[in-house]
C-alpha positions in Angstrom: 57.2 -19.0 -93.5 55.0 -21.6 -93.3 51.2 -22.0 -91.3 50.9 -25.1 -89.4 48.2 -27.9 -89.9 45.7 -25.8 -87.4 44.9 -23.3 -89.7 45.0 -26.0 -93.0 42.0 -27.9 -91.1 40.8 -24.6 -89.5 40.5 -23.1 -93.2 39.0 -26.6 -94.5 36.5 -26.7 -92.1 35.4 -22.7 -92.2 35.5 -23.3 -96.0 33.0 -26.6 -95.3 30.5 -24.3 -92.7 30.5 -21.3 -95.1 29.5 -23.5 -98.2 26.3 -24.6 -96.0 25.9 -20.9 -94.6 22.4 -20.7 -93.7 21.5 -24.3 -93.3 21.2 -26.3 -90.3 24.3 -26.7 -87.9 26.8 -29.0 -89.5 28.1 -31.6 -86.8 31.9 -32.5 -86.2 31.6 -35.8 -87.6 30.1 -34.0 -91.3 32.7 -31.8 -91.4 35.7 -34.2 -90.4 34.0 -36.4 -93.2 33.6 -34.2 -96.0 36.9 -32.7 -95.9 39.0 -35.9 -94.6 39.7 -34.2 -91.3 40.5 -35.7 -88.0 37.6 -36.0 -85.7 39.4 -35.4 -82.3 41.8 -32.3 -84.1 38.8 -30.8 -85.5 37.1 -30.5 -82.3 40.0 -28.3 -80.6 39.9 -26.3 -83.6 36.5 -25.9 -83.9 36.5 -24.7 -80.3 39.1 -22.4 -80.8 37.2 -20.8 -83.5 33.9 -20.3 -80.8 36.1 -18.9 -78.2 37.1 -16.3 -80.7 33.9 -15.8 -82.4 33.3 -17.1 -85.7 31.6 -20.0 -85.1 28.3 -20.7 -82.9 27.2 -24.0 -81.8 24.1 -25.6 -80.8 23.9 -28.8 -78.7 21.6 -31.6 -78.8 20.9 -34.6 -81.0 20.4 -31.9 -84.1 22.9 -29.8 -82.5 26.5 -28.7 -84.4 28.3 -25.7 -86.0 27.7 -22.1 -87.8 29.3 -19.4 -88.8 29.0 -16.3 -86.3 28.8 -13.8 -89.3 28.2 -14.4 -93.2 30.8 -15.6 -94.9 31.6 -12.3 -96.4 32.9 -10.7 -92.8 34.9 -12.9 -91.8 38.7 -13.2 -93.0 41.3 -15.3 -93.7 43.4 -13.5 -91.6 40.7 -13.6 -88.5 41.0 -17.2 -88.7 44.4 -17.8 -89.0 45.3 -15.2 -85.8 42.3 -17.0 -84.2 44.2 -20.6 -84.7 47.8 -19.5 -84.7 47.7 -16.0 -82.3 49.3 -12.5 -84.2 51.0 -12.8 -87.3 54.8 -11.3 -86.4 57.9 -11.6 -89.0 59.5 -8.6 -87.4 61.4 -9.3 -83.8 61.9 -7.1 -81.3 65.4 -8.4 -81.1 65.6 -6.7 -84.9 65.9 -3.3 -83.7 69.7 -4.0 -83.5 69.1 -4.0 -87.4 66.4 -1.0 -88.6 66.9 -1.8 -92.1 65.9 -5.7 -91.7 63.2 -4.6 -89.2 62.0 -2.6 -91.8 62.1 -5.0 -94.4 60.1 -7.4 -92.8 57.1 -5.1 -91.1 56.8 -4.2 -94.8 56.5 -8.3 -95.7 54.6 -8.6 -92.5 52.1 -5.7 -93.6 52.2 -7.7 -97.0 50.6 -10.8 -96.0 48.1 -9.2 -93.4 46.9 -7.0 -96.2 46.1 -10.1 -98.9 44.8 -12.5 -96.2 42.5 -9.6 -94.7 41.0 -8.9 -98.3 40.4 -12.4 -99.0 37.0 -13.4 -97.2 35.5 -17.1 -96.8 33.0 -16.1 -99.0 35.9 -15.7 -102.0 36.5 -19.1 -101.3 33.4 -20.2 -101.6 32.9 -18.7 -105.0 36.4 -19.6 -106.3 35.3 -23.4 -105.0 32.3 -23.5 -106.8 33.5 -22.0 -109.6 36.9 -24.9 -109.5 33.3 -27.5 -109.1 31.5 -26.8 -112.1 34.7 -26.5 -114.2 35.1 -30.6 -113.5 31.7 -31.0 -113.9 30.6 -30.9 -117.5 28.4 -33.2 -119.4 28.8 -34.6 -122.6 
């Protein structure tokens, strides 16, 4: 199983706005900048994420993105199935099979578990933490 581009970028720039949680809107161009995003891309994405509900944005000459809610309530999970739609590994067409529908509901419980418990704001920390270990003085 692998998760397309959308929700690489979509992470990237949920990661960029919750490491400036608090501060003023951060605009498209910022973001696309910082973390070597495609301008045009980003934008669907970041509209995506409004529609759902984790970001806000503000219009005007000052104007950009937030995060709807701290960093610490929203998931990894909530942006991924905002991006991508429901995570499913189990068909319906697996019924025909109960042992190998049960297998993978288990795997498919599994990953929504870890990516629920994980929160932008565990990124955050884990990335600052990753920073100051390359940044040491001598």
């Amino acid at each position: 199983m692998k998760f397309s581009i959308k929700s690489q970028y979509g992470l990237q720039a949920m990661l960029e706005l919750a490491l400036k949680y608090g501060n003023e809107p951060e605009q498209i161009s910022s973001i696309a900048r910082n973390q070597k995003l495609p301008v045009r891309f980003l934008e669907q994405l970041l509209l995506g994420l409004k529609r759902s509900g984790l970001l806000l944005s503000t219009r005007g000459k000052f104007g950009g993105y937030n995060l709807a809610k701290h960093p610490s309530d929203i998931t990894i999970l909530e942006v991924i199935e905002a991006l991508e739609g429901p995570i499913a590994l189990a068909s319906v067409k697996m019924k025909k099979s109960p042992v190998l529908l049960e297998a993978f509901q288990k795997i498919e419980d599994n990953i929504k578990k870890n990516l629920a418990q994980t929160t932008l704001e565990d990124l955050v920390f884990k990335k600052k933490a990753r920073d100051r270990e390359y940044n040491y003085n001598i």
